[in-house]
N, C-alpha and C positions, 0 to 999 in steps of 0.2 A: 194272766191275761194273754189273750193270743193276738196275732197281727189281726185279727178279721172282728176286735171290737175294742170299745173304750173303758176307762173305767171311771166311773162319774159320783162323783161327792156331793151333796146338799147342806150349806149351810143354815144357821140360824132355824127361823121359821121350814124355810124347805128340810132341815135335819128330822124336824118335828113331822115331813109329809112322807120322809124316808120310812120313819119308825111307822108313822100310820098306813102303811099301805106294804108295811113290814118286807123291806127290800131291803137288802144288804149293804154294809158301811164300808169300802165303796159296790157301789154296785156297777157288776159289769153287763154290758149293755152292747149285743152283736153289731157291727155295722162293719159291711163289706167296702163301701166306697164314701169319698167326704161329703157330709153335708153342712149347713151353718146351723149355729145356734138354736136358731127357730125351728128347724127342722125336727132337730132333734128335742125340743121343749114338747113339739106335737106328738111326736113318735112316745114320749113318756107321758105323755098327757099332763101339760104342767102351763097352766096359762102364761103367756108373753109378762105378763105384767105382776107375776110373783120371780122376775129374775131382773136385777139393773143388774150387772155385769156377770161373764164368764171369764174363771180362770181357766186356760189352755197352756199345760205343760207350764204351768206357774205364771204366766202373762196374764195380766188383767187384758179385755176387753169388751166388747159390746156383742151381744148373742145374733149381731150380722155376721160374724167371724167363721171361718170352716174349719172344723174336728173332719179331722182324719183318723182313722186305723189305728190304733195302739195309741192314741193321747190319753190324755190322765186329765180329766173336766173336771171344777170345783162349780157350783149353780150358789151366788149368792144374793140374797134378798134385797127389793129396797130398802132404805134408809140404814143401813149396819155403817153405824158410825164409827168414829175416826178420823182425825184432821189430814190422813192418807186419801185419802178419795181421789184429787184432782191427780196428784202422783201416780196413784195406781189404774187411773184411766175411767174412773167410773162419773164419767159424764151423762147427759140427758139420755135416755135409754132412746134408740131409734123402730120407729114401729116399721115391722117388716111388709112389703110389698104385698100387695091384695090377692096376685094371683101366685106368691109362694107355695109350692107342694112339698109336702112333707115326705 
């Protein structure tokens, strides 16, 4: 992987959209400068609402969050249970701003 892209994991269901559209385990994904979450959901064509939380560099968070250059993205699904959730930050997903550009 080089400094001028990411490299992004899909779980669960999103594993299943990896294999369907036969992208690589992980697949890496050019990106010269940061952008958030949503950004990049658009850029891979992945609607908002098949991701409740991104891991970044192993950090749970919410796909308002910014990947930068050489981070390592996991994309995982609503509802993937586990009494972890609140620990690992997966709270109510936030819907991104109307005039976001991807």
């Amino acid at each position: 992987m080089s400094n001028e892209s990411i490299e992004v994991r899909g779980f669960g269901k999103l594993a299943e959209l990896f294999r369907e559209r036969k992208w690589s385990f992980p697949l890496e994904v050019p990106l010269a400068e940061p952008v958030t979450g949503y950004a990049l959901l658009a850029k891979l064509e992945i609607a908002a609402d098949q991701v409740e939380a991104i891991f970044i560099n192993g950090k749970a968070g919410q796909p308002d969050k910014i990947i930068r250059p050489g981070d390592r993205v996991a994309l995982v699904p609503p509802g993937t249970p586990g009494p972890y959730r609140v620990l690992l930050g997966f709270v109510s997903r936030k819907q991104p701003p109307e005039n976001e550009e991807s």
